[in-house]
C-alpha positions in Angstrom: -32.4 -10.4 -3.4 -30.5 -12.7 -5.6 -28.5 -15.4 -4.9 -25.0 -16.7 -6.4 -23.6 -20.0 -5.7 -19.9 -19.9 -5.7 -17.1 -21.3 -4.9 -13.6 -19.9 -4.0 -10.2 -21.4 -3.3 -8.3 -19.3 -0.6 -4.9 -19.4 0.0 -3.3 -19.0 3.6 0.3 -18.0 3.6 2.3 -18.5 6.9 6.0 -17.8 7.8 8.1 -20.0 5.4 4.3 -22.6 4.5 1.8 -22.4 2.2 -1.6 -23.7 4.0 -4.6 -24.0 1.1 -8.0 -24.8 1.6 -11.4 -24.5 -0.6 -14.7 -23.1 1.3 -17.8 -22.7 -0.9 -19.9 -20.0 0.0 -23.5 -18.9 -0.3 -22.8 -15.3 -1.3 -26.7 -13.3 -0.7 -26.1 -10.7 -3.3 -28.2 -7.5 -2.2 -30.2 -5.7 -5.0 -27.0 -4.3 -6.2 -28.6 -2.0 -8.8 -30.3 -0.3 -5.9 -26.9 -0.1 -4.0 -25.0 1.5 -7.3 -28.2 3.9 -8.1 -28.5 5.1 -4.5 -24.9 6.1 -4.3 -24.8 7.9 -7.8 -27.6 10.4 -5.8 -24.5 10.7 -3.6 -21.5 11.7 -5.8 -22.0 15.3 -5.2 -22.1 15.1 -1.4 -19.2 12.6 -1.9 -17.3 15.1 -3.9 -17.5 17.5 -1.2 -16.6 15.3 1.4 -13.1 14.8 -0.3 -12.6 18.4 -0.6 -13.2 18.6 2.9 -10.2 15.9 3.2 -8.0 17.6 0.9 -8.1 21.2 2.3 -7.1 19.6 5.4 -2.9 19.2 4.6 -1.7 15.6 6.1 1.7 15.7 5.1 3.3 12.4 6.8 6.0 14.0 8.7 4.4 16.3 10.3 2.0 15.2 13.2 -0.3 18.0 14.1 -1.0 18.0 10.4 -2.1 14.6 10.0 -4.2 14.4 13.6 -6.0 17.7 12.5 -7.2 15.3 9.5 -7.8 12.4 12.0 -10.1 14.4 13.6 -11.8 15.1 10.8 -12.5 11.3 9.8 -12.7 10.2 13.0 -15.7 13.1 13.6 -17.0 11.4 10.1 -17.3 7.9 11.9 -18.4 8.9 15.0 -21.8 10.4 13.1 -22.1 7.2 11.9 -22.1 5.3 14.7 -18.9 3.5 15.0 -16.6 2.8 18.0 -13.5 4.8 16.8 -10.3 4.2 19.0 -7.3 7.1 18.9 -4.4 5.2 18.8 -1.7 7.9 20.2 1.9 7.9 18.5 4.9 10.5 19.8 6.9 11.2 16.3 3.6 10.7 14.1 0.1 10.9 13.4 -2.1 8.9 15.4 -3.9 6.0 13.9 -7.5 5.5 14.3 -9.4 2.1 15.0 -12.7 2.1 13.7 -15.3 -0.5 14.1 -18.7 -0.7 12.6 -21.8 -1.9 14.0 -20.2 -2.1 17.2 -21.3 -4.7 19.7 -22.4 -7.5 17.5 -21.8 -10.9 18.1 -20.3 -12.1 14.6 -17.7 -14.7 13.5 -15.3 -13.4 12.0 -13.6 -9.9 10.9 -12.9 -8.0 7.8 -10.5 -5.4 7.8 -10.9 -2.0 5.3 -7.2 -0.4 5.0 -5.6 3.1 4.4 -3.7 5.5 5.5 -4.1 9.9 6.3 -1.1 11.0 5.4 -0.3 12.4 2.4 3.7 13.0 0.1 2.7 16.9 0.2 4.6 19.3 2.3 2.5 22.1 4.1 1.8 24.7 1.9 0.9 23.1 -1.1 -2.6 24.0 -1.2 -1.7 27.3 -1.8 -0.3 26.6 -5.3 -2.5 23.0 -6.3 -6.0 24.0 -4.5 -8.4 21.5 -4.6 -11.1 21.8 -8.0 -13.3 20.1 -9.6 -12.9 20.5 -13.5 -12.8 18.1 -16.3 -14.7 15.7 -14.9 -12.0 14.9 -12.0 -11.2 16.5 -8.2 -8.0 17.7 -8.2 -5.5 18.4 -5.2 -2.8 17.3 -3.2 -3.8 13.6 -1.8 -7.5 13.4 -3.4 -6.2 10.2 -5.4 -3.6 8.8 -2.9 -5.8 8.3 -0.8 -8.0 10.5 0.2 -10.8 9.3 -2.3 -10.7 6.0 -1.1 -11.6 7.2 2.7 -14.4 9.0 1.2 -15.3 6.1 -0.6 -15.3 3.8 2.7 -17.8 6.3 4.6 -20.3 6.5 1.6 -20.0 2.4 1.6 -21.1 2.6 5.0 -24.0 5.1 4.4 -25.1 3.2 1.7 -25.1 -0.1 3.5 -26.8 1.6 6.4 -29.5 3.4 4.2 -30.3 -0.3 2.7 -30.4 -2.2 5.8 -27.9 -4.1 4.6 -25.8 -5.5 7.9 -22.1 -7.5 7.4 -22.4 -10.9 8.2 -18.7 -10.1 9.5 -17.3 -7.6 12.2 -16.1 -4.7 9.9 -13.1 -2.7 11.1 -11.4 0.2 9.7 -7.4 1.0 10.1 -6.9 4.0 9.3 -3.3 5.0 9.7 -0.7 7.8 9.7 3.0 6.5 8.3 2.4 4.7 4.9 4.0 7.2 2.7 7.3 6.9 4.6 7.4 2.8 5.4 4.6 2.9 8.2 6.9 2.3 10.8 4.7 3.3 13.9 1.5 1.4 12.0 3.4 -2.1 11.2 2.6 -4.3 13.6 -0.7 -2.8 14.1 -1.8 -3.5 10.6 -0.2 -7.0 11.0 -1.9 -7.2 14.6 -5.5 -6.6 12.8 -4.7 -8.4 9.5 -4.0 -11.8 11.7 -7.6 -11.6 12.7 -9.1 -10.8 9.8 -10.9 -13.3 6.7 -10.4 -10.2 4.3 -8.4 -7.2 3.8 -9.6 -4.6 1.5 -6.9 -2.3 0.9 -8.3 1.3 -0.5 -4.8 2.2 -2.1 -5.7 3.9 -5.4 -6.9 1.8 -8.3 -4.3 1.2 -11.2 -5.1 3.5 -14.6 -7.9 5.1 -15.4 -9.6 2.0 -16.0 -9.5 1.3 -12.3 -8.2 -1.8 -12.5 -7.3 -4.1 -8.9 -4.2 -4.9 -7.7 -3.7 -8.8 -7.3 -0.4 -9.0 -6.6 2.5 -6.1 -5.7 6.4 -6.8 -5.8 8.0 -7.4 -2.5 10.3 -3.9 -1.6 13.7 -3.1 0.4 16.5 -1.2 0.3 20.1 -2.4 1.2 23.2 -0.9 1.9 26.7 -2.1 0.8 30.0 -0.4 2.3 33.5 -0.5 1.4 36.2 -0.4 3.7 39.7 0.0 1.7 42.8 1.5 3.2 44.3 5.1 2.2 47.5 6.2 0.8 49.3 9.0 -1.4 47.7 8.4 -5.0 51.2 9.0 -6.5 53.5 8.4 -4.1 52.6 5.0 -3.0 49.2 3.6 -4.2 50.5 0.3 -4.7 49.9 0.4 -0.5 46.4 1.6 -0.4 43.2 -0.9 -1.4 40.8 1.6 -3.0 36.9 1.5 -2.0 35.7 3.0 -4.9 37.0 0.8 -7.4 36.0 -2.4 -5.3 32.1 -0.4 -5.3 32.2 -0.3 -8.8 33.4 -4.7 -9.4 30.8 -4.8 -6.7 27.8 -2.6 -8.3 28.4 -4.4 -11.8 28.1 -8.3 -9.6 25.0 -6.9 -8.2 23.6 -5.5 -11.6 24.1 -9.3 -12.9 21.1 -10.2 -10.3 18.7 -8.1 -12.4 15.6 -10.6 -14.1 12.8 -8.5 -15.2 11.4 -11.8 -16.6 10.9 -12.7 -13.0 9.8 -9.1 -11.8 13.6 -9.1 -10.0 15.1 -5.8 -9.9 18.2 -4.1 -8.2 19.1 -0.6 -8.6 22.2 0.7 -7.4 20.7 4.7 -7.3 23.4 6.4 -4.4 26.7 6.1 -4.5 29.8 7.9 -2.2 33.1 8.2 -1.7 36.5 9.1 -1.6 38.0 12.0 -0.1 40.0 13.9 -2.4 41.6 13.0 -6.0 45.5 12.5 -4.8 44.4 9.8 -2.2 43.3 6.4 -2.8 40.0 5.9 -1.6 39.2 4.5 2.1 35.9 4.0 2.0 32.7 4.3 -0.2 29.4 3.6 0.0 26.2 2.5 -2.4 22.5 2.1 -1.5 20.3 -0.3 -3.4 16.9 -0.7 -4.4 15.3 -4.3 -4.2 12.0 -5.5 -5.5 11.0 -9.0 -6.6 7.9 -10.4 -7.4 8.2 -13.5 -5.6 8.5 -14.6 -2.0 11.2 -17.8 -2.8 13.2 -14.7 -5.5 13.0 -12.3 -2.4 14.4 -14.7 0.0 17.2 -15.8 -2.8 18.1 -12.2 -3.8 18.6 -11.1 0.1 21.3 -14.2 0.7 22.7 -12.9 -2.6 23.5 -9.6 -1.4 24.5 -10.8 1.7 26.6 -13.6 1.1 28.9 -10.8 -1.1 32.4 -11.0 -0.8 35.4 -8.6 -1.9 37.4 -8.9 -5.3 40.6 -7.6 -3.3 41.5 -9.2 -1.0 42.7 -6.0 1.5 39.1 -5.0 1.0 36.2 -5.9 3.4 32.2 -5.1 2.9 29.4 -4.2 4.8 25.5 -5.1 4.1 23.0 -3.8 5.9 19.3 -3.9 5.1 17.0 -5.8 3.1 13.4 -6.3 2.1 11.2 -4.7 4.1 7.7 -5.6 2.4 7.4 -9.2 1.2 5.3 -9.4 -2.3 1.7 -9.5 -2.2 1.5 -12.9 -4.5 -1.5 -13.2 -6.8 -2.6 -16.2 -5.0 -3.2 -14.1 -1.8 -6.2 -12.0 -3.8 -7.4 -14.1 -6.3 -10.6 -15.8 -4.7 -11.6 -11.8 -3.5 -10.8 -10.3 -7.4 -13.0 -13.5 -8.8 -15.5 -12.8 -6.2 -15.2 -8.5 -7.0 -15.7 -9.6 -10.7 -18.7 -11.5 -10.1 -20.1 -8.4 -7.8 -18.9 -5.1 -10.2 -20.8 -7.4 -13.1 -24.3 -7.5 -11.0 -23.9 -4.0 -11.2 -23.2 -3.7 -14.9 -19.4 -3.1 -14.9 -16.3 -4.3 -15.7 -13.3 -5.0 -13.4 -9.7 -6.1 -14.2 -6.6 -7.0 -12.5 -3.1 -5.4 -12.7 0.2 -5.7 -11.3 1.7 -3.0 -9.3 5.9 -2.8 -8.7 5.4 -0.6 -5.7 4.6 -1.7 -2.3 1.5 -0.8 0.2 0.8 -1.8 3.7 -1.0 -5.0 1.3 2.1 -6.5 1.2 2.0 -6.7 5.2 -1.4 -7.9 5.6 -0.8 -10.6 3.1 2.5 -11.8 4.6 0.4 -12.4 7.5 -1.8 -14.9 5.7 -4.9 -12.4 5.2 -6.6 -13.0 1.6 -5.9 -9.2 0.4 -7.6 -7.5 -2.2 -5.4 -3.6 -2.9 -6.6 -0.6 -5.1 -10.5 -0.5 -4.3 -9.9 3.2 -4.0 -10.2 5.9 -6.6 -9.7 5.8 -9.7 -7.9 8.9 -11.2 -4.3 9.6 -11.9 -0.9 11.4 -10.9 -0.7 10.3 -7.5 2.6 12.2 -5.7 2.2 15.0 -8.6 0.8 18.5 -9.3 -1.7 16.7 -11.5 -2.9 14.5 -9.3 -6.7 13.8 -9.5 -10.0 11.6 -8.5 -12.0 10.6 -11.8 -16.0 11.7 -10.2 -18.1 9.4 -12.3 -16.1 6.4 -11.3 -16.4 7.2 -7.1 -20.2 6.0 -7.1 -19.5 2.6 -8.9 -16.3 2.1 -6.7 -18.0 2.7 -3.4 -21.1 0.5 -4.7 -18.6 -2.2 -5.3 -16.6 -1.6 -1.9 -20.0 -1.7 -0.1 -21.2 -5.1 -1.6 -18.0 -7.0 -0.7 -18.5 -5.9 2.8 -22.3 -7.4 2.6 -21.0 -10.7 0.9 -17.8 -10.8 3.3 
């Protein structure tokens, strides 16, 4: 056993307050060479543990797709030993509650975070079967995130095979929505992220370098509509107030908000309107994409858009929507990256850090105030694509360091 003195600075983010404090903590680092070598004796069992996942189709939006895989991981847990609790939804997938080492008395929690479902419609498999060539596992949610549920259970094993216990209650969420704006899972994952001193967040790694995810842009989508008022386009347009034209003084205001030195970015992508080409315009319609980096840039943007008003004056606008993800800030994952640096180099590898423009159910947990660390799944590439695939050698190193954070939580 060796031991590491260090100290961390957390940061605690509550609705509209930052609340900073410094802990220092006695990390007992396990023999982490023993951890790493035990699981690379595993990679072929893990391997086929993820094609297991894979051949079992979890497209989001369909529910008796993604409970057949549920029942699957749950079956996984259960031969470990864990309490695992079936969270039943109507519309989609249940979510499953898993906690290890049940019955312990500990203080505190740390929460490990993914989702079943996967982008790919039923049927896919037929035409992207799962394989193993070139190194990598290939097929239809083996990257995003398949590979990072497989990597949670081998964690487990390896921990268990170690006698290696958590000094922390560890609980699994494993849910069914997050490919379509985990709706039924939200205030779950916020529910279990409030009582949590951790979140690790299995979302694929960034590159093929497998690089962390410290901070991810905050995402929404907003609509703008246009009421105008109709007439003859020749006979008497001077009495009509035409939609479309106020959309497009409206879309170029909006495109003005653009920053990309500040990670702002708003992307008029669907447009409508009009009826026919002899009659002015009536109504129209645009929908936006929103992402900023920051939480103050999010909350500006959003009075932006909604503070709007019309260049004519017969015109009037609608906004709906928003962000629906606040930004994972850097500060929310930076003691856990430092202390996954210090880890991953007991073990005799690198990690880095990236940004990431998309959203994950990270962004929730960290809006909460939970210290989130995202993309300790696979590492691989393609996710959403007919290339998509999990990079084998890496799975043993990942899962090694997965399963020393959860000793040292």
């Amino acid at each position: 056993m060796r031991k590491l003195a260090v100290s961390f600075h957390f940061a605690t983010v509550a609705p509209r307050a930052v609340r900073c404090y410094d802990a220092s903590l006695m990390l007992t680092v396990p023999d982490s060479q023993a951890l790493l070598a035990l699981l690379r004796k595993k990679q072929n069992e893990m391997v086929r543990t993820l094609g297991a996942l894979v051949r079992i189709e979890s497209p989001s939006t369909v529910k008796a797709a993604v409970d057949r895989c549920g029942k699957r991981v749950a079956a996984e847990w259960h031969k470990r030993g864990a309490r695992v609790e079936v969270l039943p939804q109507k519309q989609r997938g249940n979510h499953l509650l898993i906690t290890l080492w049940p019955g312990r008395r500990t203080a505190g929690q740390v929460l490990i975070l993914g989702h079943l479902d996967t982008v790919y419609d039923t049927g896919t498999l037929a035409r992207m079967p799962f394989r193993i060539a070139k190194g990598s596992a290939w097929g239809p949610g083996a990257f995003d995130m398949k590979g990072g549920i497989v990597q949670a259970l081998f964690a487990v094993d390896a921990l268990e095979r170690l006698r290696i216990v958590p000094g922390k209650q560890v609980v699994c969420l494993w849910t069914s929505d997050e490919e379509i704006g985990s709706d039924t899972s939200r205030q779950l994952i916020e529910r279990e992220a409030r009582r949590s001193d951790a979140v690790f967040v299995l979302e694929p790694a960034y590159g093929l370098h497998g690089a962390l995810k410290t901070s991810r842009k905050g995402v929404g989508q907003l609509e703008l509509e246009v009421i105008g008022r109709a007439a003859h386009a020749g006979l008497a347009p001077e009495e009509g107030v035409n939609a479309v034209h106020e959309l497009a003084r409206q879309i170029s205001r909006i495109a003005s908000f653009n920053d990309l030195r500040r990670g702002i970015t708003v992307n008029v992508d669907v447009i409508e309107g009009g009826t026919r080409a002899n009659v002015i315009a009536d109504r129209s319609r645009a929908v936006v994409d929103l992402r900023a980096a920051k939480i103050s840039d999010m909350q500006s943007l959003e009075r932006k858009l909604h503070s709007l008003q019309p260049f004519h004056s017969g015109a009037r606008l609608k906004v709906t929507g928003g962000f629906n993800r606040a930004p994972l800030e850097r500060k929310m994952s930076a003691a856990l990256f430092r202390k996954a640096q210090i880890l991953a180099d007991e073990m005799g590898f690198e990690i880095e850090e990236s940004s990431a423009g998309g959203g994950s159910d990270g962004n929730l947990t960290a809006a909460v105030g939970a210290p989130t660390l995202d993309g300790l799944g696979a590492v691989g590439d393609g996710a959403h694509s007919p290339s998509e695939h999990v990079l084998i050698r890496a799975m043993p190193e990942r899962t090694a360091l997965l399963a020393a954070l959860l000793a040292t939580a």
